[in-house]
C-alpha positions in Angstrom: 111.5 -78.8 -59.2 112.8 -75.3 -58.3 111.8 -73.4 -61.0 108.2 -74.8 -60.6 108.6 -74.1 -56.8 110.0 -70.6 -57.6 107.0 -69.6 -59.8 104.4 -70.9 -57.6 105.8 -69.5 -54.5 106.0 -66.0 -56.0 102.8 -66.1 -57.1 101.1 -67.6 -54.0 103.5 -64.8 -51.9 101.0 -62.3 -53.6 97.9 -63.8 -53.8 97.7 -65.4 -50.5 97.7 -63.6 -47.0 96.0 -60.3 -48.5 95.3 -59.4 -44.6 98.5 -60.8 -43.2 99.3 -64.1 -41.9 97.0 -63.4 -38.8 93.6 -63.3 -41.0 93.9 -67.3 -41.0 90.4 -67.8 -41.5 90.6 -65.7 -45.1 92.6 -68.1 -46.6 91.3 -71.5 -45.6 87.6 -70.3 -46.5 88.3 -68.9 -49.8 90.6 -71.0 -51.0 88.9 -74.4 -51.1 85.9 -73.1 -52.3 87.6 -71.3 -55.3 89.7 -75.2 -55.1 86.2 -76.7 -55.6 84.6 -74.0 -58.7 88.2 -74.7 -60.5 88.0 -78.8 -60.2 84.0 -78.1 -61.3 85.1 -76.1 -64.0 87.9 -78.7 -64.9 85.4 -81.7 -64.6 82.8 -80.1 -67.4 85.4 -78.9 -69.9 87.4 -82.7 -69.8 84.7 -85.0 -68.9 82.4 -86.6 -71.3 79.0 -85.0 -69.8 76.6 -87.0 -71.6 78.3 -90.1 -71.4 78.6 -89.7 -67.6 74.8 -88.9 -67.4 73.7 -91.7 -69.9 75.9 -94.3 -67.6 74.5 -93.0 -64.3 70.7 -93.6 -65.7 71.8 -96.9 -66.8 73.1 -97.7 -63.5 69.9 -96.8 -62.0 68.0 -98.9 -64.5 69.9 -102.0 -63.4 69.2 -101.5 -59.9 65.3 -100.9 -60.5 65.8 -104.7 -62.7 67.3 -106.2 -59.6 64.9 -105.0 -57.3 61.8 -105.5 -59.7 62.8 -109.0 -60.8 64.8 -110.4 -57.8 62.9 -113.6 -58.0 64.2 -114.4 -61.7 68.2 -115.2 -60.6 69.3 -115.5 -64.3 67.6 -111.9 -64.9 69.3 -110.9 -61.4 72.3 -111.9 -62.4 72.3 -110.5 -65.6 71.2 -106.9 -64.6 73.8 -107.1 -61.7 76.6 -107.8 -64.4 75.3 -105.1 -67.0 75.2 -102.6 -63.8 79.1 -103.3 -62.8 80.0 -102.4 -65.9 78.2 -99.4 -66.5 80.0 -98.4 -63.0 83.4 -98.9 -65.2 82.1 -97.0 -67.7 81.7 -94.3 -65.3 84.9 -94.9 -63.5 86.5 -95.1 -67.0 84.8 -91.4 -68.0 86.0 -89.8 -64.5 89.7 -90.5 -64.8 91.5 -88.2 -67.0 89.5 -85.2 -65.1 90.3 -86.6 -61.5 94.3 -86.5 -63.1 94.0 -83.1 -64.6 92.4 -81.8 -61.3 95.3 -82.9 -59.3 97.5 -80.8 -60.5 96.0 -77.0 -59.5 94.3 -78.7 -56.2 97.8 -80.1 -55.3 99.4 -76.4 -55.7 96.8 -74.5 -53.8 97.1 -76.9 -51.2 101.1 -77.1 -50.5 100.9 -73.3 -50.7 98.2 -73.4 -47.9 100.1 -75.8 -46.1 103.9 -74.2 -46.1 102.1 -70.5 -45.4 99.8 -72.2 -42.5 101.0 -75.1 -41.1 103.7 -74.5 -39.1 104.5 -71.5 -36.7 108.2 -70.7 -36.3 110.0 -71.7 -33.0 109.7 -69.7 -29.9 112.6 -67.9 -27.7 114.2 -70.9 -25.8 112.4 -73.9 -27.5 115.1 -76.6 -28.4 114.7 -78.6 -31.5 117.0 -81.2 -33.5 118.6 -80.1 -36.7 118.8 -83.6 -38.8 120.9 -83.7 -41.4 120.7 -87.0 -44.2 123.4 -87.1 -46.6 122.5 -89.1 -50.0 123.5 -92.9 -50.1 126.9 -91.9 -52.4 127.6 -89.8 -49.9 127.1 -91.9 -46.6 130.5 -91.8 -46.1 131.7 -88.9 -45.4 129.6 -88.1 -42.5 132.4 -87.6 -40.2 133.2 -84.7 -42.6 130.1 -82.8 -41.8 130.1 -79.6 -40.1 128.0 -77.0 -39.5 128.7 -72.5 -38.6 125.7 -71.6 -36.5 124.8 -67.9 -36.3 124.9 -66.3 -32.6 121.1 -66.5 -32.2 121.5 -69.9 -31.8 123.4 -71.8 -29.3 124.3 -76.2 -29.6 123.5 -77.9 -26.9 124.8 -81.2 -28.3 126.3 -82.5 -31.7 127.2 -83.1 -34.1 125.8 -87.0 -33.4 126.2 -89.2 -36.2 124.9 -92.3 -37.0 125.5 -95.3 -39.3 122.8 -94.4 -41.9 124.5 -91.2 -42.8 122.4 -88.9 -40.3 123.9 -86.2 -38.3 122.2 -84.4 -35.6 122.3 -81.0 -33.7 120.7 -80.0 -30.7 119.8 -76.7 -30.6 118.3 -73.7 -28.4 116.7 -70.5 -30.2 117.9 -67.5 -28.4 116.7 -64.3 -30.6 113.8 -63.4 -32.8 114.1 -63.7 -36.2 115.1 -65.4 -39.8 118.4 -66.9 -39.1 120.9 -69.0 -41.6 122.5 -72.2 -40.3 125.6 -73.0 -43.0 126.4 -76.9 -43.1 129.2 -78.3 -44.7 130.2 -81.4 -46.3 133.3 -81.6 -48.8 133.3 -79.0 -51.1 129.9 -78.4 -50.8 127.9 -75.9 -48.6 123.9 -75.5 -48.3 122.0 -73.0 -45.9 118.7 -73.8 -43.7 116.8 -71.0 -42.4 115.4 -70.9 -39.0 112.5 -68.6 -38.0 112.3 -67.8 -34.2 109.5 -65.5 -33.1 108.1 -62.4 -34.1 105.2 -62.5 -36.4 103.2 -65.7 -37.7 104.6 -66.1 -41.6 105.7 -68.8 -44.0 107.6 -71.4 -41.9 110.4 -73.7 -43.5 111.4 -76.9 -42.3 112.7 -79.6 -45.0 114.8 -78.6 -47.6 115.7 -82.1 -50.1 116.6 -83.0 -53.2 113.9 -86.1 -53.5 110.4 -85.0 -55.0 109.2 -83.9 -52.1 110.7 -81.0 -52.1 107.6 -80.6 -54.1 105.5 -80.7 -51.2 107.9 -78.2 -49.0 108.3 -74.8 -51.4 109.1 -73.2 -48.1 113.1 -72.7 -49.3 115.1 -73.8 -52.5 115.2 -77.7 -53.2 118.9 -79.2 -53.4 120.2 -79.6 -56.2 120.1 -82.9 -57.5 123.4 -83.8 -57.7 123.8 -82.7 -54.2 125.5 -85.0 -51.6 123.1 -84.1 -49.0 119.3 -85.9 -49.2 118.0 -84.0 -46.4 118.2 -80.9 -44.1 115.6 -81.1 -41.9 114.5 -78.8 -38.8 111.2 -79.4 -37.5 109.0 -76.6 -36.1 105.7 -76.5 -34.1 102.3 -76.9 -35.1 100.6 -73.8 -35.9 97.1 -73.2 -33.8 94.8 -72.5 -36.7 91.6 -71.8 -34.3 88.2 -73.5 -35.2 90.1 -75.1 -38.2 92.1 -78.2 -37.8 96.2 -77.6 -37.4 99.0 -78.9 -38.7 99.9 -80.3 -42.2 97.0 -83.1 -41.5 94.4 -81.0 -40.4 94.7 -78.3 -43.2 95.0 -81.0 -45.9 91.5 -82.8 -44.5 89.4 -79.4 -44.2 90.4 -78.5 -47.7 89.1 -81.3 -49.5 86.2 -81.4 -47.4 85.8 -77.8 -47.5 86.1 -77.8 -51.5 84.0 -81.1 -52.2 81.4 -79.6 -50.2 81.6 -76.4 -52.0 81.7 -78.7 -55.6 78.9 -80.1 -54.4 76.5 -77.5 -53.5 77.5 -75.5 -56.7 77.7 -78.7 -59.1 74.0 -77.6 -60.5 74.5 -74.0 -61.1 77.4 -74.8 -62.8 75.4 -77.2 -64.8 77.9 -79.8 -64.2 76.9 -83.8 -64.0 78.8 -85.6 -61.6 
């Protein structure tokens, strides 16, 4: 998971943001449209084109029968059957595209989301460091402990609680990229905290699970690692006309992108 996190992340770093992380509006045009050529692209290289056209015709056909003969129920009937499974068919020749697809949509879209979502915490704002140790670990979480750099001052904490959760209350007092160390055993992992200054990739989970898939913002645990989860939330980011948040970025792009498929399907030459 890190290495593929690694290699995306450095080349997303590049490729996205070419005006800065202000120029939201470059980013969440462009990419969902190129989102949408790519899937297009994918569809007619994978898919079996003819077979996809020949099943939609047939579809069509059967639905003319049920219309045209609707007083003949055994012809009804029939053509109703012979339609639901020309719809397989086509269900059947739209799979393996829709699972290559996934892939490079997924990728553009976690990058969108970890450089857009999220805006770091202000001066002053106070926000809950969660920390989830892994189930063969659950028990040593009176052993946890955590060195917090100056910039940041505990309010409260550590509280733990049955499940193997620890939790920190804590108040942002400088600008900045700042490294929290947190300790259990013999083991030590960092979280980052970004306070202020300018709008810029934002992290906020850092896991060992798969989804640290979906959160390239910092290095994954290791697997082995005897926490599950190191968590510190931050705000929403206001994206403008576009909808925030990790909800709001993930609806506009695949509307964005299968309008954009859409509209460019025929000049692509490519039967949906």
């Amino acid at each position: 998971m890190q290495t593929f996190n690694t290699i995306t992340s450095r080349i997303f770093d590049i490729i996205l943001a070419p005006f800065g992380h202000r120029a939201i509006w470059f980013d969440l045009l462009l990419w969902p449209i190129l989102a949408g050529v790519v899937a297009l692209l994918i569809y007619k290289a994978v898919s079996n084109q003819k077979g996809i056209a020949a099943a939609k015709r047939r579809i069509v056909v059967h639905l003319l029968e049920v219309v045209l003969y609707r007083e003949n129920v055994l012809g009804v009937l029939g053509s109703t059957v012979r339609g639901l499974g020309q719809n397989l068919r086509y269900l059947g020749y739209n799979v393996l595209p829709m699972l290559i697809m996934f892939v490079p949509m997924t990728i553009i879209l976690v990058q969108l989301v970890a450089n857009y979502a999220y805006a770091p915490l202000a001066r002053g704002d106070v926000q809950l460091l969660e920390v989830t140790l892994a189930p063969n670990a659950r028990g040593e979480a009176r052993t946890v402990s955590a060195t917090f750099p100056a910039a940041i001052a505990v309010q409260a904490g550590p509280v733990r609680t049955a499940d193997g959760r620890v939790f920190w209350r804590l108040e942002m007092l400088e600008d900045g990229d700042h490294a929290i160390q947190i300790k259990v055993g013999d083991e030590t992992e960092q979280k980052m905290v970004a306070v202020g200054a300018q709008p810029r990739k934002v992290p906020v989970l850092r896991t060992r699970t798969w989804e640290a898939l979906l959160y390239p913002g910092e290095a994954a645990l290791p697997a082995s690692s005897s926490f599950e989860t190191i968590r510190l939330k931050a705000p929403e980011r206001d994206l403008g006309p576009f909808p925030s948040g990790e909800g709001g970025i993930l609806l506009w792009f695949f509307v964005a992108s299968l309008i954009a498929g859409f509209l460019l399907r025929k000049r692509l030459g490519v039967t949906l």
